[in-house]
C-alpha positions as CSV (number, residue, x, y, z in Angstrom):
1,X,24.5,6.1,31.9
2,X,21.0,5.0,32.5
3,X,19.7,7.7,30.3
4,X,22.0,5.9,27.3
5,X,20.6,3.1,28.5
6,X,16.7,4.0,28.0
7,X,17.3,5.8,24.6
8,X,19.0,2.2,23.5
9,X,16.2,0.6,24.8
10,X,14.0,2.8,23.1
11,X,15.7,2.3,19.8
12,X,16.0,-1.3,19.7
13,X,12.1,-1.3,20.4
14,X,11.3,1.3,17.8
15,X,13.5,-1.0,15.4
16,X,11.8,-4.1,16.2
17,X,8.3,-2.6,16.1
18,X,9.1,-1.3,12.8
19,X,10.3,-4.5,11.6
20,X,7.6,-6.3,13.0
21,X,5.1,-3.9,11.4
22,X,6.6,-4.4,7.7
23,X,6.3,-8.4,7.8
24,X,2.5,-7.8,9.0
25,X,2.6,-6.5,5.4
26,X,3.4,-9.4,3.7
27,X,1.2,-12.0,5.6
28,X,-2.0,-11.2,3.5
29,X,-2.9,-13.6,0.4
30,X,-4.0,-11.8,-2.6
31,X,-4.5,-15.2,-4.1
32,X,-7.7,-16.4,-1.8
33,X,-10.5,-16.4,-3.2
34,X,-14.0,-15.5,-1.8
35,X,-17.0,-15.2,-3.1
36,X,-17.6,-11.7,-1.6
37,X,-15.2,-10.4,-4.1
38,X,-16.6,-7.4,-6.8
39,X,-19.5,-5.7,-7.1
40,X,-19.8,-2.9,-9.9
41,X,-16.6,-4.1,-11.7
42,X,-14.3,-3.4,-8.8
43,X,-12.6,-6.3,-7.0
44,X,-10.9,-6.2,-4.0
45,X,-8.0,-7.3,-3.4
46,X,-6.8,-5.9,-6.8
47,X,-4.4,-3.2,-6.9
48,X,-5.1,0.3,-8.1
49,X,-2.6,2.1,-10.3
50,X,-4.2,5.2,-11.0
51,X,-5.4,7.2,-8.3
52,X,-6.4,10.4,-8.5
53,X,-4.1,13.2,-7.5
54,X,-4.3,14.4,-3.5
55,X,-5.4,10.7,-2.3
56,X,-2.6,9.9,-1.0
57,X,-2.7,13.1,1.1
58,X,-6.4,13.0,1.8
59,X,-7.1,9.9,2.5
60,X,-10.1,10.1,1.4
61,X,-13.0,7.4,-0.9
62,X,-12.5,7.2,-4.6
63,X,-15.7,7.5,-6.7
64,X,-16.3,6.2,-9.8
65,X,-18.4,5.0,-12.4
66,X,-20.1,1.4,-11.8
67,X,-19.4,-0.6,-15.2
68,X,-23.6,-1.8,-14.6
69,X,-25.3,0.6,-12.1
70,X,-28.4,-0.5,-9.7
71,X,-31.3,2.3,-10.1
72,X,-31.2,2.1,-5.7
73,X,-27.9,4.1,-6.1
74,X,-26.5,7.7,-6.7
75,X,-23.2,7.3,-5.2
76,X,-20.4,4.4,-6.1
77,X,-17.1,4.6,-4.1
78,X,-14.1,2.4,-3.2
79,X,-10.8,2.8,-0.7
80,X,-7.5,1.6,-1.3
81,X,-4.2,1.2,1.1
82,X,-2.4,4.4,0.9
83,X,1.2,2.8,0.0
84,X,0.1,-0.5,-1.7
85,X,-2.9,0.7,-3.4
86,X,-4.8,-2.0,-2.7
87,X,-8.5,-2.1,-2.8
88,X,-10.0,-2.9,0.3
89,X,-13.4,-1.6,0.4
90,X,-16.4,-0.7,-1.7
91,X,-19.8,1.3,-0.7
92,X,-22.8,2.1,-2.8
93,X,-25.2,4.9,-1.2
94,X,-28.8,5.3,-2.4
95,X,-30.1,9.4,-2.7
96,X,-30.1,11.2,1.8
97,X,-33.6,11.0,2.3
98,X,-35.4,7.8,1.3
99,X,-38.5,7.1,3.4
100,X,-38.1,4.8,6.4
101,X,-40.4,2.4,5.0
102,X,-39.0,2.7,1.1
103,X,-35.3,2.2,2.4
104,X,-36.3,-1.1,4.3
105,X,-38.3,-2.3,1.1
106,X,-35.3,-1.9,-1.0
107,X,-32.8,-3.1,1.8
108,X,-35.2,-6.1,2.0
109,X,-35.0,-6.5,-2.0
110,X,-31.4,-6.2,-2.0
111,X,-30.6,-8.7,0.7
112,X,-32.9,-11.0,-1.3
113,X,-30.7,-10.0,-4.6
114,X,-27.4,-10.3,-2.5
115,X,-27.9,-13.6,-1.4
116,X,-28.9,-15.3,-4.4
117,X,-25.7,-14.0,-6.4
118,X,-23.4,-15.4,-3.5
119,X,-25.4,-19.1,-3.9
120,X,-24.8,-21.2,-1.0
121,X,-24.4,-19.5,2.2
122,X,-24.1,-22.1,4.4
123,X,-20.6,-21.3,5.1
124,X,-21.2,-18.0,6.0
125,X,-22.3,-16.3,9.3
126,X,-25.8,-13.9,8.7
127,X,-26.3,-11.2,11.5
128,X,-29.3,-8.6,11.5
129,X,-29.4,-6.3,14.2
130,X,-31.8,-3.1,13.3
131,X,-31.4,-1.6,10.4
132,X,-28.4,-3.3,10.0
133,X,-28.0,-6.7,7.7
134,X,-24.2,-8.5,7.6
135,X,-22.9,-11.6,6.1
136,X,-19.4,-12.4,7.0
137,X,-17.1,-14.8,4.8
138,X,-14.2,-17.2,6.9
139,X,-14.1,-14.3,9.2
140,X,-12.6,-11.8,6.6
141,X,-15.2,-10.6,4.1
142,X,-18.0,-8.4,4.6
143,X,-21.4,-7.7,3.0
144,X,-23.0,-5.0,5.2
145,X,-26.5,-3.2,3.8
146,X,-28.1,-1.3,5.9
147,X,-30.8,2.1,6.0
148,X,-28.4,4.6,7.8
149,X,-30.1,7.7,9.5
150,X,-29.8,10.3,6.8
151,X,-31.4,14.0,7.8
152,X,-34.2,12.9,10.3
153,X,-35.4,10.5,12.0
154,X,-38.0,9.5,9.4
155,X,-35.4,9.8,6.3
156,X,-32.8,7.0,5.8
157,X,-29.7,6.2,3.1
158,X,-29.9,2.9,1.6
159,X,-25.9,1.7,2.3
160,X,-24.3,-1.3,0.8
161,X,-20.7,-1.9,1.8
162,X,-18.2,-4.6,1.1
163,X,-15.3,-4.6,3.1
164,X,-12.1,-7.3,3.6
165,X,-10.7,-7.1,7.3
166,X,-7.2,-7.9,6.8
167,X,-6.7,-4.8,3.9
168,X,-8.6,-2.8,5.7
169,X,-5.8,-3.5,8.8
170,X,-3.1,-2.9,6.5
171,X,-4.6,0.3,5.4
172,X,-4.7,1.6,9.0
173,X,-0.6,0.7,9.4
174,X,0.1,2.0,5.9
175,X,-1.8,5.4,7.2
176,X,-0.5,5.5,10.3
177,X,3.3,4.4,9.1
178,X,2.6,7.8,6.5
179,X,1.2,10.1,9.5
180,X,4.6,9.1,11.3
181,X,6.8,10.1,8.5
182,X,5.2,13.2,8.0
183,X,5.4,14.5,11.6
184,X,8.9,13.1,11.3
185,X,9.4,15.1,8.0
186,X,7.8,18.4,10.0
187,X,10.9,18.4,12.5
């Protein structure tokens, strides 16, 4: 009896986890607007419809082709929620092995750049820490550039990411809700 019980138990909790975990879904406003939005003609918060085949399975970046490049980069990239498609994330990567003293002139230069397309930052909150520059919008959106360790010590990657908390959240559940199904599938 107490067996029937716990498995009960169990499912109830399972149900309302579940339940719980689909309304988190719907909590996020697509409509907000920020002014740490697009860079290189992709948006987030915008939906994808055409991803390439095997994402879904390989959760993996999607590269593409920036609409206006910036000479600093070689590599364009964005992610996207694996069920909803939704674009949560962008990163820009300059070539492996910049010169520690090159990648912090161009991470200087691009702050600079970064900052005076945004306007008025006196809304949002500026951290630098190392090699490491961030400017956060109402807790949610994130500029991060920074001169990543690339092959040695002395060579860096110039990194430029933007990144929205909240989708990037939903694309952990969405991933994790898929990895559930599939071991579910499996047995």
């Amino acid at each position: 009896m107490n067996i029937i019980k716990t498995l009960l138990g169990l499912a109830l909790l399972t149900l309302l986890l579940g339940c719980s975990e689909a309304n988190d879904d719907n909590d996020i406003d697509l409509t907000e607007e920020f002014a740490i939005s697009e860079i290189f003609g992709i948006k987030i918060g915008t939906v994808d419809e055409d991803l390439p085949p095997g994402y879904a399975i390989e959760n993996k970046e999607i590269t593409f082709t920036a609409n206006k490049t910036d000479k600093r980069f070689v590599k364009y990239e964005y992610s996207t929620t694996p069920k909803s498609h939704i674009i949560y994330g962008i990163k820009t990567k300059s070539p492996l092995e910049l010169a520690k003293k090159d990648c912090l002139a161009q991470q200087d230069a691009l702050i600079k750049q970064t900052l005076n397309a945004l306007g008025d930052t006196s809304e949002f909150r500026i951290t630098q820490e190392n090699n490491k520059w961030k400017i956060r919008e109402s807790n949610q959106r994130e500029i991060t550039i920074e001169c990543e360790r690339s092959t040695s010590p002395e060579q860096l990657q110039l990194v430029m990411t933007y990144q929205d908390t909240a989708l990037s959240l939903l694309a952990f559940r969405e991933w994790r809700k898929r990895q559930k199904e599939i071991t579910l599938i499996r047995f």
